[in-house]
C-alpha positions in Angstrom: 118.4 -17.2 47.9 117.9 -13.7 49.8 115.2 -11.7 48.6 111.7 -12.8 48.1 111.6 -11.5 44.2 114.5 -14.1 41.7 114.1 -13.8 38.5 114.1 -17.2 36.3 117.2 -16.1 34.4 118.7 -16.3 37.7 117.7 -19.9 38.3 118.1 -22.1 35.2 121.4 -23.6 34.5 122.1 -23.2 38.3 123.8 -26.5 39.6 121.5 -27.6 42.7 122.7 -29.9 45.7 121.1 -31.9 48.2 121.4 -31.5 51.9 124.3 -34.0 52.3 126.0 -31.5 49.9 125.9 -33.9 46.6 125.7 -32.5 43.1 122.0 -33.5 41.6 122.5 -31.4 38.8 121.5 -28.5 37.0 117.9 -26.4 37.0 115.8 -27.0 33.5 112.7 -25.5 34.8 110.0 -24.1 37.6 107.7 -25.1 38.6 104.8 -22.4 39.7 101.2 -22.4 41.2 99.2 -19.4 41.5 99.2 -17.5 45.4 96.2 -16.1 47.3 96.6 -13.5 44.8 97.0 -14.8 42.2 100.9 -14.2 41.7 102.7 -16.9 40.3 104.8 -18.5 43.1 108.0 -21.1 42.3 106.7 -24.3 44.2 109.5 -26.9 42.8 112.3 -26.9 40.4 112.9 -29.6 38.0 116.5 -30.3 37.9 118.4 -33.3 35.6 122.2 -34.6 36.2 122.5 -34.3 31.8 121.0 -32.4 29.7 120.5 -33.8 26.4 118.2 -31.6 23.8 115.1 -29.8 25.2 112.7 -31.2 27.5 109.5 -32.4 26.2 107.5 -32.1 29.2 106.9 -35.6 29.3 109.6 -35.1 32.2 107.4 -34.2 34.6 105.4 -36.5 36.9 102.0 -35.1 35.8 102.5 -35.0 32.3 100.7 -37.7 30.0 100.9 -38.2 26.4 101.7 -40.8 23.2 103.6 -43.6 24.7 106.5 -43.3 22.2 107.0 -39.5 22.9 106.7 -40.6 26.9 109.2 -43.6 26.7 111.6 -41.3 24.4 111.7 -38.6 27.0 112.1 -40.8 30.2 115.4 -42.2 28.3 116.6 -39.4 27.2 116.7 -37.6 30.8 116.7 -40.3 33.3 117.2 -39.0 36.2 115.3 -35.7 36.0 113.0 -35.2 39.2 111.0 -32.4 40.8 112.4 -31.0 43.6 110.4 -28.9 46.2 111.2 -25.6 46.8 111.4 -25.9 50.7 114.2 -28.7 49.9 116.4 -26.7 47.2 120.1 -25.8 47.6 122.2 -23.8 45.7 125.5 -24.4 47.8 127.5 -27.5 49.1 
């Protein structure tokens, strides 16, 4: 996107595709780590083909918790993945 400064509003619910110009699906969430600075930059964007209820955060790779929560989550939004910031597009 042009500009260095997006504001999340802008992001979520935007429909992201992949290089070869396939739909993966829509933004849910950012991912962000802390600069030099310690500014908040977006390093990923987690981005699922359905969306079906709110996301637990057991959707995330790094995420841990009570294996019924964790199995109910993973079925619930299969297909969710974290993708890197350097790899995201917003057009076909």
């Amino acid at each position: 996107m042009p500009g260095d400064e997006v504001r999340a509003s802008d992001l979520l619910g935007r429909r992201m595709y992949d290089a070869r110009g396939r739909p993966l699906g829509k933004v849910t969430d950012l991912i962000t780590r802390p600069d030099e600075l310690g500014r908040e930059r977006t390093v990923a964007v987690l981005v699922t083909p359905r969306r079906r209820g709110r996301l637990l955060g057991y959707e995330r790779t790094s995420q841990r918790g009570p294996m019924l929560l964790a199995w109910l989550a993973k079925v619930l939004h299969r297909g969710t993945r974290e993708v890197p910031w350097a790899e995201v597009r917003w057009e076909r």
